[in-house]
C-alpha positions in Angstrom: -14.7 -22.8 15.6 -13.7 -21.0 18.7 -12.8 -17.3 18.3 -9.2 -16.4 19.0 -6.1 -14.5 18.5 -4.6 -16.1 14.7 -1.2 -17.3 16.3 -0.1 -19.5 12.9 -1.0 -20.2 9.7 -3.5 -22.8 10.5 -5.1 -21.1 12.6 -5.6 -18.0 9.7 -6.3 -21.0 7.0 -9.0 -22.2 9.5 -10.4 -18.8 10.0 -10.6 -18.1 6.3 -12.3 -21.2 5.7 -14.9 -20.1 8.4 -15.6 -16.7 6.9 -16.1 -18.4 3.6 -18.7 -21.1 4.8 -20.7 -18.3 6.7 -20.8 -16.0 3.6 -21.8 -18.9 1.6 -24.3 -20.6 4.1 -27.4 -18.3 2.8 -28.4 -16.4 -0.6 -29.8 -13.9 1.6 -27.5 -11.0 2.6 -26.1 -11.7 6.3 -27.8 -9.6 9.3 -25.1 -7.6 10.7 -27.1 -8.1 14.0 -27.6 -12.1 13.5 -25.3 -14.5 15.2 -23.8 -15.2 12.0 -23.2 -11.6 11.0 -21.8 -10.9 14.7 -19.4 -13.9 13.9 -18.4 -13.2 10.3 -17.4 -9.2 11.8 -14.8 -11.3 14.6 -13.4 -13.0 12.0 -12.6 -10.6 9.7 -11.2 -8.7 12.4 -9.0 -11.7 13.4 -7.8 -12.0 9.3 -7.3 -8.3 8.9 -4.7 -8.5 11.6 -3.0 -11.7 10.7 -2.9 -10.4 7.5 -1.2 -7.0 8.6 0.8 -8.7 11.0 2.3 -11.3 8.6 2.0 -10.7 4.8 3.8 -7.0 4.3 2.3 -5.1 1.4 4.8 -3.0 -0.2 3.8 0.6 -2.1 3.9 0.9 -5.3 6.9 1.7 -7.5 6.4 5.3 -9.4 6.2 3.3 -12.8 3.6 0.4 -11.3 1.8 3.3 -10.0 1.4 5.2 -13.3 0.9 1.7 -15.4 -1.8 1.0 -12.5 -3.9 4.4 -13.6 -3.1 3.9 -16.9 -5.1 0.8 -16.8 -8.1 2.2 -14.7 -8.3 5.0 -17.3 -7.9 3.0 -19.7 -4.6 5.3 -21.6 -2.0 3.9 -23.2 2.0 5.7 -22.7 0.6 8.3 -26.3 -2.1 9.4 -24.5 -0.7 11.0 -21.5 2.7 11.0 -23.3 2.9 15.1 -23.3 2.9 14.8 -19.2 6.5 13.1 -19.5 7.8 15.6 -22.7 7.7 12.9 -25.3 6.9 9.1 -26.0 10.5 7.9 -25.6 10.6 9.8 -22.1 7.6 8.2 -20.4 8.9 4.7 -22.5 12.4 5.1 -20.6 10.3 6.2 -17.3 8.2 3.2 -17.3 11.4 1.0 -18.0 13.3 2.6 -15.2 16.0 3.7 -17.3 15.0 7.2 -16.2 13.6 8.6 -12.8 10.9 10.9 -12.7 11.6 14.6 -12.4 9.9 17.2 -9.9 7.5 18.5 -12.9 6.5 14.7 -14.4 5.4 14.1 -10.7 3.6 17.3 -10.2 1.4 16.5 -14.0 1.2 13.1 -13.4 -0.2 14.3 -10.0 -2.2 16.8 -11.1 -3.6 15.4 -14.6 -4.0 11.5 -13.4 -4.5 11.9 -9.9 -1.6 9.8 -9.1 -0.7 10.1 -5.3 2.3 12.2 -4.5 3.3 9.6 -2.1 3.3 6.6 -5.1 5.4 8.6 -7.2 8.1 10.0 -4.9 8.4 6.6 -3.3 11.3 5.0 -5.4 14.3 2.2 -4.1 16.6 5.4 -4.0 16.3 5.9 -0.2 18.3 9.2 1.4 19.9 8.8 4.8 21.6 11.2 6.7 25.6 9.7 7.5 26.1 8.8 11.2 27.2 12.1 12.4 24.6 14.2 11.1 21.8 11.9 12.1 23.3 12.2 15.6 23.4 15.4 15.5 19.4 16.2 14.1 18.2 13.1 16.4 19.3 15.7 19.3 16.4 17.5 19.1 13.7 15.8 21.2 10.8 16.2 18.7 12.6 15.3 16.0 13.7 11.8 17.4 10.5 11.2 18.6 9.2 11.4 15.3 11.3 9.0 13.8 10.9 6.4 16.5 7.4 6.6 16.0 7.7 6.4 12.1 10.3 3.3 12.9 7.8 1.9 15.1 5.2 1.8 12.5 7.2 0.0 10.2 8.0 -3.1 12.1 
């Protein structure tokens, strides 16, 4: 397989493929200095940015995020129950009939070592109305920041 930018799916199936037949092709661990191990780095490379290019991974939701840790701590909602101020609190949390306040994030945060980012990050998204955002995107380094933010996201 010749090396090259993954334009289409084929081309990212193909690649795939090829990564999978050179991990496989010896027991032995791969050289990272070997032809094969020089190859196998390319290609991940080329995957990695198909991948980031064309399959968008969304965060977490605050309540996947705290079932996630849950899981890896292996707690179920009694356990960590007295972070939310009661089992039908972090039952209605969890169910998304209630969002989480400043001080569940801040013990959830702090006891769980939840990222602030996955627990602040809900489908409630603020925006400024048109003539306030004209009037804050004004200042220079203000805009400039959220072009580059913008930019990111696409």
């Amino acid at each position: 397989m010749k090396n090259k930018i993954l334009k289409n799916e084929q081309e990212y199936e193909k690649a795939c493929m090829r990564a999978y037949e050179i991990i496989h092709s010896n027991e032995s661990a791969i050289e990272p200095e070997s032809s094969e191990g020089e190859e196998l780095e390319l290609i991940s490379l080329l995957i990695e940015t198909y991948e980031r290019e064309h399959y968008q991974v969304l965060p977490p939701t605050p309540a996947e995020a705290i079932r996630f840790r849950m899981e890896q701590l292996n707690l179920k909602q009694a356990d960590i129950a007295p972070l939310f101020g009661g089992k039908t609190r972090i039952s209605e949390v969890l169910n998304r009939k209630r969002p989480l306040t400043l001080k569940m994030i801040s013990l959830l945060h702090n006891y769980l070592d939840i990222p602030l980012e996955s627990l602040i990050s809900d489908e409630k998204i603020y925006q400024l109305n048109d003539k306030r955002e004209a009037q804050i995107l004004q200042n220079p380094v203000i805009r400039s920041l959220k072009t580059r933010k913008e930019t990111k996201l696409v």
